[in-house]
Rosetta silent file (secondary structure, phi, psi, omega in degrees, C-alpha in Angstrom):
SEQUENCE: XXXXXXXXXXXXXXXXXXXXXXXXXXXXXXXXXXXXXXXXXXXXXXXXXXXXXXXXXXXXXXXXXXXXXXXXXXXXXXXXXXXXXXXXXXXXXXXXXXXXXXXXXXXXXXXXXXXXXXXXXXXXXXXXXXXXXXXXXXXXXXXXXXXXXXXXXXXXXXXXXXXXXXXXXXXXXXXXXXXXXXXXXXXXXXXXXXXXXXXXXXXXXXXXXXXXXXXXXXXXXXXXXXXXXXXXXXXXXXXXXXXXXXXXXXXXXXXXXXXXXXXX
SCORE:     score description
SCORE:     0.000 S_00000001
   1 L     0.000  -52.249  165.159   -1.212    0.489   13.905 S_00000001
   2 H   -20.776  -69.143 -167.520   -4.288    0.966   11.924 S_00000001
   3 H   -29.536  -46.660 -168.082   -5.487    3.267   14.707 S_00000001
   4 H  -114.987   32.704  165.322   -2.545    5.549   14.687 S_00000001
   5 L    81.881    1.876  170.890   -2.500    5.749   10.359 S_00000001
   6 L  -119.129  138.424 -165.094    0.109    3.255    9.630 S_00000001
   7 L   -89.839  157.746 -179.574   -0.124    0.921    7.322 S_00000001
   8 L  -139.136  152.995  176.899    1.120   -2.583    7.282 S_00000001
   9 L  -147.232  163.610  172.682    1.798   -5.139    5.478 S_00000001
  10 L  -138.042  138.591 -167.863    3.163   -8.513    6.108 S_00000001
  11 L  -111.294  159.202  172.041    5.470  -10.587    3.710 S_00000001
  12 L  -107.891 -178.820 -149.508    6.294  -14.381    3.391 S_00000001
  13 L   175.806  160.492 -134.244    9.828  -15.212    2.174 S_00000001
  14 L   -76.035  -22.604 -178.625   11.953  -18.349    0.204 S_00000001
  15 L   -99.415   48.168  170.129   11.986  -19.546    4.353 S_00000001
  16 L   -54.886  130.089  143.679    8.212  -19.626    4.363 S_00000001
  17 L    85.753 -160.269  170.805    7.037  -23.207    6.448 S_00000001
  18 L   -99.751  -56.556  165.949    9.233  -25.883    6.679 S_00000001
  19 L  -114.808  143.828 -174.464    9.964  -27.573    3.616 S_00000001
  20 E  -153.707  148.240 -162.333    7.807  -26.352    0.508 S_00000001
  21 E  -115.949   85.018 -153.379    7.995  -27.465   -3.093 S_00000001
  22 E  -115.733  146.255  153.581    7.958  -24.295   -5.535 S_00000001
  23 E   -76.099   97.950  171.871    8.278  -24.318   -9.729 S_00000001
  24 E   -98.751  153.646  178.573   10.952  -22.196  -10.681 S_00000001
  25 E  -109.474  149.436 -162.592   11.887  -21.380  -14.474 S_00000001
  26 L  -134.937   52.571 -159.013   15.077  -22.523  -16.019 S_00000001
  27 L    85.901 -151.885  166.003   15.184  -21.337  -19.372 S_00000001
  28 L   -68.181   10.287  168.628   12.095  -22.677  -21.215 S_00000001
  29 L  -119.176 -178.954 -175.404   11.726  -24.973  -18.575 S_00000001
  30 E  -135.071  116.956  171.485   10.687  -25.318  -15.022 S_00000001
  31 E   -82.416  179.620 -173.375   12.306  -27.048  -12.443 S_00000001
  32 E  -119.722  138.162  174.667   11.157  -28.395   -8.890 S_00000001
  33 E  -126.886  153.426 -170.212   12.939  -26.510   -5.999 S_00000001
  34 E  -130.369  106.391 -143.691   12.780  -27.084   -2.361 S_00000001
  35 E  -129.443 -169.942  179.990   12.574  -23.656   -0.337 S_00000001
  36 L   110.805  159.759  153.868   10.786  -23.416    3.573 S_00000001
  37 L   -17.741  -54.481 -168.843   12.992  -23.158    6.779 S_00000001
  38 L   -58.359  -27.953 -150.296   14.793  -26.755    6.297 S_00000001
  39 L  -136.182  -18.411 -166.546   16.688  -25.593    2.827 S_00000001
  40 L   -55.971  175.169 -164.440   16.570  -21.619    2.231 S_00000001
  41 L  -110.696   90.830 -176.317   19.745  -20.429    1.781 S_00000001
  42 H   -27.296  -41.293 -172.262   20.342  -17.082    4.729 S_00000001
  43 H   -77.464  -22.443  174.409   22.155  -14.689    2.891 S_00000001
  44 H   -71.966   -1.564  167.700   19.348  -14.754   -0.118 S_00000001
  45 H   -83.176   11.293 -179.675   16.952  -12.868    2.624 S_00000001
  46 H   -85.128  -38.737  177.930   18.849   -9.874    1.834 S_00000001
  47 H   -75.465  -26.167  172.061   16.961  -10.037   -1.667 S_00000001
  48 H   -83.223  -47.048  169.375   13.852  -10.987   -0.285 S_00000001
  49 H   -60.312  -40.755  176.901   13.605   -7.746    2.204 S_00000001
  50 H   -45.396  -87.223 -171.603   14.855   -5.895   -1.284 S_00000001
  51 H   -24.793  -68.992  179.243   12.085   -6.946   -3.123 S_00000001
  52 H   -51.736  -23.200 -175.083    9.351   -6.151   -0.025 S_00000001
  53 H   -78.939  -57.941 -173.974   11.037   -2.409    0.698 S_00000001
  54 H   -53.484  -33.871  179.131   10.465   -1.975   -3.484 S_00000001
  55 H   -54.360  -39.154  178.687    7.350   -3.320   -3.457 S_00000001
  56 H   -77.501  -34.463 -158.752    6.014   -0.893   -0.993 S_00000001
  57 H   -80.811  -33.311 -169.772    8.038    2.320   -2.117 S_00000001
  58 H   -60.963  -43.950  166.391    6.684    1.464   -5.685 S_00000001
  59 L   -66.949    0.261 -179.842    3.132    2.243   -4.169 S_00000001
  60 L   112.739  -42.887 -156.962    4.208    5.432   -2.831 S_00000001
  61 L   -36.684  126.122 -166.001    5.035    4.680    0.773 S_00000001
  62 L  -123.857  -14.836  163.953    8.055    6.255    1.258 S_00000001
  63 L   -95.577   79.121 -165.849    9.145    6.144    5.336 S_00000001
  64 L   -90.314  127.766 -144.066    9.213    2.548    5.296 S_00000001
  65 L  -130.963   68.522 -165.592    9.736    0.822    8.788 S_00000001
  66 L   -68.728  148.373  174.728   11.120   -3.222    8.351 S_00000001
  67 E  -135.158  151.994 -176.061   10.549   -5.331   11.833 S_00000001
  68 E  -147.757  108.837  177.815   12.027   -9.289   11.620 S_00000001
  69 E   -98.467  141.296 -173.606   10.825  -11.286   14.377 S_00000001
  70 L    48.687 -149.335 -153.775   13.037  -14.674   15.414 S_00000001
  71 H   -41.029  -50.346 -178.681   15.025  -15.713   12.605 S_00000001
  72 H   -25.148  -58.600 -167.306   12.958  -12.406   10.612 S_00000001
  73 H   -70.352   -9.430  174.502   15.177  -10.120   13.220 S_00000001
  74 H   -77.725  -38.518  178.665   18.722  -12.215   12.258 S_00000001
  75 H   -60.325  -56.395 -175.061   17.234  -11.334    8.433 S_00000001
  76 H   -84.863   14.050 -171.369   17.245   -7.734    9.339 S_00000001
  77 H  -113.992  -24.888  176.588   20.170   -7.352   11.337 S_00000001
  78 H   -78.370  -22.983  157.146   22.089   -9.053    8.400 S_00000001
  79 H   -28.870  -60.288 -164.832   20.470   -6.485    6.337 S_00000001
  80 H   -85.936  -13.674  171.878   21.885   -3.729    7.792 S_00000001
  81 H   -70.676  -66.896  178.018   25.812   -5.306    7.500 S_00000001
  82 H   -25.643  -46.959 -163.340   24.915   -6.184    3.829 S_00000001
  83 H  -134.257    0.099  172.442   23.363   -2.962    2.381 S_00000001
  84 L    68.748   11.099  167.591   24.009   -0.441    5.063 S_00000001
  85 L    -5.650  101.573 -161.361   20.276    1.113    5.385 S_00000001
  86 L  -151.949  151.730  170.040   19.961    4.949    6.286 S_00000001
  87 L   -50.184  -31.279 -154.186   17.044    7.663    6.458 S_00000001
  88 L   -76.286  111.271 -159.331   18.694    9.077    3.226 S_00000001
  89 L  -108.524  124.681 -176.727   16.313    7.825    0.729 S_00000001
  90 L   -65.259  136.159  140.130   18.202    7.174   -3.110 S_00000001
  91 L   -31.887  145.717 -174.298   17.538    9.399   -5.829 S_00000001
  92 L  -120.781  151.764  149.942   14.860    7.896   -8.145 S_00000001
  93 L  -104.174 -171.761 -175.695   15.255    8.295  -12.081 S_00000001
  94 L   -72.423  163.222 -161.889   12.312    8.577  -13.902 S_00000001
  95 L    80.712  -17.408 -148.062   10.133    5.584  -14.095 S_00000001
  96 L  -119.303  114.271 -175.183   12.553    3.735  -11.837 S_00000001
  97 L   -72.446 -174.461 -176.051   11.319    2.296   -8.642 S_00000001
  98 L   -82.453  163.383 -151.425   13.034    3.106   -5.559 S_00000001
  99 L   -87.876  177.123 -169.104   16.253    1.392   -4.542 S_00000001
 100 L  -111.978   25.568  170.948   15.676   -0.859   -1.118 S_00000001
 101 L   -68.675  -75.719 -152.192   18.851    1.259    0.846 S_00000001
 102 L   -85.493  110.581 -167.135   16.795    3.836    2.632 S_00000001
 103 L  -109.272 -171.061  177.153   14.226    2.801    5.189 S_00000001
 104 L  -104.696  -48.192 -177.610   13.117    4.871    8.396 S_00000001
 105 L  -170.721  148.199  179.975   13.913    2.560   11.086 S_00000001
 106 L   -85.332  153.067  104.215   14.515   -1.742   11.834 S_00000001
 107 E   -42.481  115.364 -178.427   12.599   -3.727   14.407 S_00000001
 108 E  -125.732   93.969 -169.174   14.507   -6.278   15.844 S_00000001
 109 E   -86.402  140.003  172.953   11.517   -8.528   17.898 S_00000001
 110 L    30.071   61.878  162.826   12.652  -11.694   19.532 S_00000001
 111 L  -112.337   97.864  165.555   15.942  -11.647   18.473 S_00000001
 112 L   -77.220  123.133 -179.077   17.481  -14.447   20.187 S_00000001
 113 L   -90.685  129.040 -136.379   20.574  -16.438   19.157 S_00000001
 114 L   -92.584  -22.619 -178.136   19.497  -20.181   17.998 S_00000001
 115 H   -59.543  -50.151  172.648   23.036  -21.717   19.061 S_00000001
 116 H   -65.431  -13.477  154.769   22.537  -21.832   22.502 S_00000001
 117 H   -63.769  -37.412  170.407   19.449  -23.515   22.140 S_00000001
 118 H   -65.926  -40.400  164.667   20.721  -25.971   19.863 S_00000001
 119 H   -55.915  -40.295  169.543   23.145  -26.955   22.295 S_00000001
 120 H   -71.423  -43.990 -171.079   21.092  -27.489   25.048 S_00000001
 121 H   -62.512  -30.030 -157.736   18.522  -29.467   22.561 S_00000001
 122 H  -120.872   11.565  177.344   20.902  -31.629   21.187 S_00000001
 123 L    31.782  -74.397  140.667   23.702  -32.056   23.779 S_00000001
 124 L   -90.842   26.037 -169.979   26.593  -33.953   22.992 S_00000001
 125 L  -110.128   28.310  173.459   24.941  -34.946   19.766 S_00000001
 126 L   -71.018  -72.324 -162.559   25.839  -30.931   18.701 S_00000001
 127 H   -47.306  -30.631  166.906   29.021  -31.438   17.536 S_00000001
 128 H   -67.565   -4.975  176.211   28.498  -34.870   15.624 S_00000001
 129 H  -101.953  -67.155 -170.039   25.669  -33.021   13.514 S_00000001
 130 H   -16.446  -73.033 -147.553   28.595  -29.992   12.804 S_00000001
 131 H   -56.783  -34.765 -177.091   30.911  -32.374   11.809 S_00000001
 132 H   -72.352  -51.726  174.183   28.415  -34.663    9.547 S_00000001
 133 H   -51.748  -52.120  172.840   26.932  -31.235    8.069 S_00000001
 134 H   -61.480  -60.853  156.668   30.269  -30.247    7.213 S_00000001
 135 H   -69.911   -9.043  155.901   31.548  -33.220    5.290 S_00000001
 136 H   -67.598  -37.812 -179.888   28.358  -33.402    3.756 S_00000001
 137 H   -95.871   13.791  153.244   28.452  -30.039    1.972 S_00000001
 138 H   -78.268  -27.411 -149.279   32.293  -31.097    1.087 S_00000001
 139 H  -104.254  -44.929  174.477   30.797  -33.787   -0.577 S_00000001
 140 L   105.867   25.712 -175.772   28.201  -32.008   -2.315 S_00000001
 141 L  -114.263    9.744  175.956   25.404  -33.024   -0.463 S_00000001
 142 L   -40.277  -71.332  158.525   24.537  -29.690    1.269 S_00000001
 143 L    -8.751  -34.166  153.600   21.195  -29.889   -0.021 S_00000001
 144 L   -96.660  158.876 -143.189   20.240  -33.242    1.937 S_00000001
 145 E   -70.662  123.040  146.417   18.606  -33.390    4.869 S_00000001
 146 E   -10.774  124.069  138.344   20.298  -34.686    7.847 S_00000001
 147 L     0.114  135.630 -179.985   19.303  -37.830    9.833 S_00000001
 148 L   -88.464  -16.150  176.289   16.347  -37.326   12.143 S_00000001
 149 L   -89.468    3.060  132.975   17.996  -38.966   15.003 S_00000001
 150 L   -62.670  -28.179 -175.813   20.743  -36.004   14.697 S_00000001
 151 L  -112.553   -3.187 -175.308   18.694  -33.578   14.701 S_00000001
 152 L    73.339   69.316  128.667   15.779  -34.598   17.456 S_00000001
 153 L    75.529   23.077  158.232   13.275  -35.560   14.342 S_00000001
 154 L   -67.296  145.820  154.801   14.061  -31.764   12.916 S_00000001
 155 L   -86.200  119.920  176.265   14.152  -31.456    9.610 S_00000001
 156 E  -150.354  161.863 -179.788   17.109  -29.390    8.387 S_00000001
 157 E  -106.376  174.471 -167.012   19.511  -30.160    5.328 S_00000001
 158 H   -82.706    2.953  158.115   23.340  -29.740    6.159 S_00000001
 159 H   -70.534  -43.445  159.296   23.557  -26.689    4.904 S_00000001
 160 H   -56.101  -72.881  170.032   20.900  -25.122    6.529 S_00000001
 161 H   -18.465  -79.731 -178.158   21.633  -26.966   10.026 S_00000001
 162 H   -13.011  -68.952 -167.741   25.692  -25.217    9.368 S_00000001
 163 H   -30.823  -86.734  127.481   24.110  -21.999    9.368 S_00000001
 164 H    20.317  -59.874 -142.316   21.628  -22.295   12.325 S_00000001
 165 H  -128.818  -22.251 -176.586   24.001  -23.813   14.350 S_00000001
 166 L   -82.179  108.519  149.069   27.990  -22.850   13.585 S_00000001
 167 L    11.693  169.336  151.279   29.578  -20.377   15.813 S_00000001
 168 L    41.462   26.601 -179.172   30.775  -17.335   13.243 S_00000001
 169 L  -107.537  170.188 -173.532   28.479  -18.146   10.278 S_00000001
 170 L   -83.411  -19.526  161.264   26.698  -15.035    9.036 S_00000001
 171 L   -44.314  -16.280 -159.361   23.302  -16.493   10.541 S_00000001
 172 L  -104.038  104.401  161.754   24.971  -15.892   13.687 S_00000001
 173 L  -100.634   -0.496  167.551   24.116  -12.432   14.548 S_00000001
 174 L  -139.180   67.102  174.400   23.645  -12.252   18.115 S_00000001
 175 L   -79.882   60.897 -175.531   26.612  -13.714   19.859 S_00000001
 176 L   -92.497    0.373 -163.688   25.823  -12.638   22.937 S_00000001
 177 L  -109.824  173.658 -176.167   26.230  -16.346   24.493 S_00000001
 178 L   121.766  -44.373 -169.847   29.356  -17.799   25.612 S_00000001
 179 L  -123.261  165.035 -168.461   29.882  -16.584   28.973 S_00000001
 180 L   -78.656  -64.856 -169.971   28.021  -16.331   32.319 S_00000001
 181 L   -94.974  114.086 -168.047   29.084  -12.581   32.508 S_00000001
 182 L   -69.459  146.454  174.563   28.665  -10.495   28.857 S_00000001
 183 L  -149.261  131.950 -176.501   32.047   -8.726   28.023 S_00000001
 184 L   -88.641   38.182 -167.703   31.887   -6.129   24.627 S_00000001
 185 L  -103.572  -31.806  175.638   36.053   -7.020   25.037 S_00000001
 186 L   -71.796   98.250 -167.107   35.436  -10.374   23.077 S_00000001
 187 H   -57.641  -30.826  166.256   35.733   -9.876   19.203 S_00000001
 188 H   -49.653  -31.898 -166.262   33.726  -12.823   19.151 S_00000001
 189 H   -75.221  -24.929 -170.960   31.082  -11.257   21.083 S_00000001
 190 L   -54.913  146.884  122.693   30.839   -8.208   18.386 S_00000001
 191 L  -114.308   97.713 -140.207   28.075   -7.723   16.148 S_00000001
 192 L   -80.512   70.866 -172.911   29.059   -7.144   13.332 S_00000001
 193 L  -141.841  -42.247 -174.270   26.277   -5.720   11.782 S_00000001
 194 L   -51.199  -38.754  169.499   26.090   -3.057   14.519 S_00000001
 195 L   -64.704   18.830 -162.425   28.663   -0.769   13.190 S_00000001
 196 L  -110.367  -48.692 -149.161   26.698   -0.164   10.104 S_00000001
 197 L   -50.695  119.848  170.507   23.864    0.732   12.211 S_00000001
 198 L  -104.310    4.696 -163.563   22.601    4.586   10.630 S_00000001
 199 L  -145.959  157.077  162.762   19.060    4.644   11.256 S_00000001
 200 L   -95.132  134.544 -156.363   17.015    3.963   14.158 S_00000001
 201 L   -93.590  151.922  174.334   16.618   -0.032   15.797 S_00000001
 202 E  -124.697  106.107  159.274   13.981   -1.073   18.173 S_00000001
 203 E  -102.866  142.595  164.754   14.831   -3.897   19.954 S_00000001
 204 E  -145.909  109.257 -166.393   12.223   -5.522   22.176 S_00000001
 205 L  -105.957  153.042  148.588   12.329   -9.160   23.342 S_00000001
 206 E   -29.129  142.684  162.077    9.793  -10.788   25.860 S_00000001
 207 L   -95.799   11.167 -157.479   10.211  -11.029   29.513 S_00000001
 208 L  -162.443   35.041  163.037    9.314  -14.410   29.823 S_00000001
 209 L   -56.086  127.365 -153.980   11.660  -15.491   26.551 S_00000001
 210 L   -95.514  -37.798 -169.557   11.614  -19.029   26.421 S_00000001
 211 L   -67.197   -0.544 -177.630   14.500  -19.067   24.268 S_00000001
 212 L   -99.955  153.362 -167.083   16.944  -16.821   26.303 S_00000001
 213 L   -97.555   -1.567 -178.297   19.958  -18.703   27.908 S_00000001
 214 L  -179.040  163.050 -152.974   20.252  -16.139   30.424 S_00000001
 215 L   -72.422  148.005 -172.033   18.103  -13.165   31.904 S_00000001
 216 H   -66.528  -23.403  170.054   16.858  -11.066   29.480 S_00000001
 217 H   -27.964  -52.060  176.411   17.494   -8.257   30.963 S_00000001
 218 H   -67.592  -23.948 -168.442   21.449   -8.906   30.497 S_00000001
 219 H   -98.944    3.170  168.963   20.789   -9.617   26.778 S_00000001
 220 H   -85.262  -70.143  154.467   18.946   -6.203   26.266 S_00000001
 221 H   -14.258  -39.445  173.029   22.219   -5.105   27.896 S_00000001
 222 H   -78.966  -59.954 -175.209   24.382   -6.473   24.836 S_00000001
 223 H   -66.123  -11.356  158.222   22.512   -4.982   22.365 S_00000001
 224 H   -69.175  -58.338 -174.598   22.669   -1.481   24.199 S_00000001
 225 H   -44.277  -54.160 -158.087   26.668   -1.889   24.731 S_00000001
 226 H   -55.674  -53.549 -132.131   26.518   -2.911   20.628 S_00000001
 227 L  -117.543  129.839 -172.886   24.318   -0.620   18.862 S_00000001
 228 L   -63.316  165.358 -162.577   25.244    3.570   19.111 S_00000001
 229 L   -78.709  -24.062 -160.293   23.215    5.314   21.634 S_00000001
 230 L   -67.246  -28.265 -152.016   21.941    8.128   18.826 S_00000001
 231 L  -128.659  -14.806 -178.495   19.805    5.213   17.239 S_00000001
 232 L   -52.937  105.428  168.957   19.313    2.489   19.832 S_00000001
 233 E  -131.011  146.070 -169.529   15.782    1.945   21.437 S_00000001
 234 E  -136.391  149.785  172.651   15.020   -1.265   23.756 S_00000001
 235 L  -142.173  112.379  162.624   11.844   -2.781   25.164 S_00000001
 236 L  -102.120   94.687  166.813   11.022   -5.398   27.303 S_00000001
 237 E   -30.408   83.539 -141.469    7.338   -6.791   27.291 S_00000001
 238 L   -71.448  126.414  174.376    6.457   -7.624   30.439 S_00000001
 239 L    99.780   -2.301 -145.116    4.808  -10.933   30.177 S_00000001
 240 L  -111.440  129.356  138.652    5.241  -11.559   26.502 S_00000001
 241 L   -52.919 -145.750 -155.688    7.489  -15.025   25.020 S_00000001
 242 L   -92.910  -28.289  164.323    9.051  -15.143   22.103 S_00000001
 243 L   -62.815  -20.702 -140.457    5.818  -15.213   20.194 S_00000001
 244 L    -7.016   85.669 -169.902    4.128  -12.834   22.129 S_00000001
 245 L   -92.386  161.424  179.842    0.987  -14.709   22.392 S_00000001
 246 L    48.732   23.975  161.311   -1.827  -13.151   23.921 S_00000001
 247 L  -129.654   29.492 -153.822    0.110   -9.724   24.081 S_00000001
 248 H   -71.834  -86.816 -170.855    0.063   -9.245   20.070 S_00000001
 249 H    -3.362  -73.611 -164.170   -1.970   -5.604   21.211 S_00000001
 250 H   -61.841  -23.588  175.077    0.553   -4.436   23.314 S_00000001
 251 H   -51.203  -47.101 -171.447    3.193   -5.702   20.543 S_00000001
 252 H   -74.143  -45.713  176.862    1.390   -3.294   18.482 S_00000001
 253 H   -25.418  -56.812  175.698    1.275   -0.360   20.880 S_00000001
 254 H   -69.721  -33.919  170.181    4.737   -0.521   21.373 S_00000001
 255 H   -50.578  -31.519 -178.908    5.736   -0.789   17.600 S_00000001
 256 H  -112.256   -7.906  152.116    3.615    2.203   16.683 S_00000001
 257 H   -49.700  -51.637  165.940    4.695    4.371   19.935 S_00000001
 258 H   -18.719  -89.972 -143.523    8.291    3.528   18.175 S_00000001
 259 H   -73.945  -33.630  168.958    7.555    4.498   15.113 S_00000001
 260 H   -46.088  -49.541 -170.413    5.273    7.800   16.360 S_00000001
 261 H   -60.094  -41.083  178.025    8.969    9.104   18.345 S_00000001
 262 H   -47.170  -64.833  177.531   10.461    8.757   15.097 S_00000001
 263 L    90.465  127.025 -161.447    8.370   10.752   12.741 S_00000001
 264 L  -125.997    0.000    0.000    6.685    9.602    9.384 S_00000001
């Protein structure tokens, strides 16, 4: 990226590690809060990309590019239902940094949907974790962590777990699972973040995704049926997982070829 004049940055966010122990202030006082994977709350990464698009725009940069890899690409795809993201970059007044609507274009890297994994990990113990997560946050206990022998020694609290793991929750952004054979006929099947899409998405998953439930090829396939044709670009990495270790180079290649077609 360097190479070809684009700058980067990388941000951490309230699901930084797994569980982490931050001081927040609460009037003149400061409480202890418990933020990481196990506990963030999904819908608060819409404030967390806000912050990183202002952060950047405030320094001048003004064709601003977000990419969200694994859960990161469920963060940005929930983005774009939430705030609706387009090239048309908001009026500034004076002094006033810019608002976080108008980027240049999403990334969506290894975006993979975590339910079918969870099923296959936890097998008929899925649904007895639902149902215990669910009267837990009736209860008022969202906040504590599930049993480790529910979860295969995971840590997740039942709120988090809900998220993660419940059919229709707004975490669930790639419902592309269900069926042998993909059908865009299923409302279930929608994504409903895709009709928002205004700007242009890059998706590019791995060929050798450990995490896909079926070939990727077909699941490159959903998000082309989903996502309009005007803004839709897809890549598969030949050789790459979901990490894309020991192909980070070509990760970059393609990300700033992307971004090159586009125009900065």
């Amino acid at each position: 990226l360097a190479r070809k004049r684009i700058s980067f940055a990388a941000f951490d966010n309230r699901g930084f590690g797994n569980i982490n122990q931050i001081r927040v202030k609460k009037g003149n006082k400061s409480i202890r809060k418990f933020f990481g994977t196990s506990f963030e709350k999904f819908e608060d990464s819409v404030l967390d990309i806000e912050a990183m698009v202002r952060f950047c725009r405030k320094r001048g940069y003004k064709n601003i590019f977000l990419f969200g890899h694994s859960t990161g690409a469920n963060k940005s795809a929930y983005y774009i239902l939430k705030k609706h993201p387009s090239r048309r970059f908001p009026r500034q007044r004076s002094g006033q940094a810019g608002q976080a609507a108008g980027l240049a274009g999403i990334g969506l890297l290894g975006p993979m949907s975590d339910i079918p994994a969870m099923k296959k990990e936890l097998g008929r113990k899925y649904r007895t974790t639902l149902e215990t997560a669910e009267k837990m946050i009736k209860r008022g206990r969202g906040g504590e962590l599930l049993q480790l022998k529910m979860t295969n020694g995971r840590f997740w609290s039942a709120a988090r777990f809900l998220s993660v793991a419940r059919e229709g929750s707004n975490e669930d952004t790639f419902p592309y699972y269900g069926s042998t054979k993909l059908t865009t006929g299923d409302p279930k099947r929608n994504f409903r973040w895709a009709k928002n899409v205004r700007l242009p998405v890059l998706v590019l998953i791995g060929s050798k995704e450990q995490h896909a439930d079926r070939p990727v090829p077909e699941i490159m396939e959903a998000f082309r049926k989903q996502i309009n044709p005007k803004y839709f670009s897809g890549v598969i990495l030949k050789g790459a997982n979901h990490g894309f270790k020991n192909k980070e180079k070509e990760l970059g290649k393609e990300m700033a070829k992307w971004i090159s077609s586009i125009g900065r």
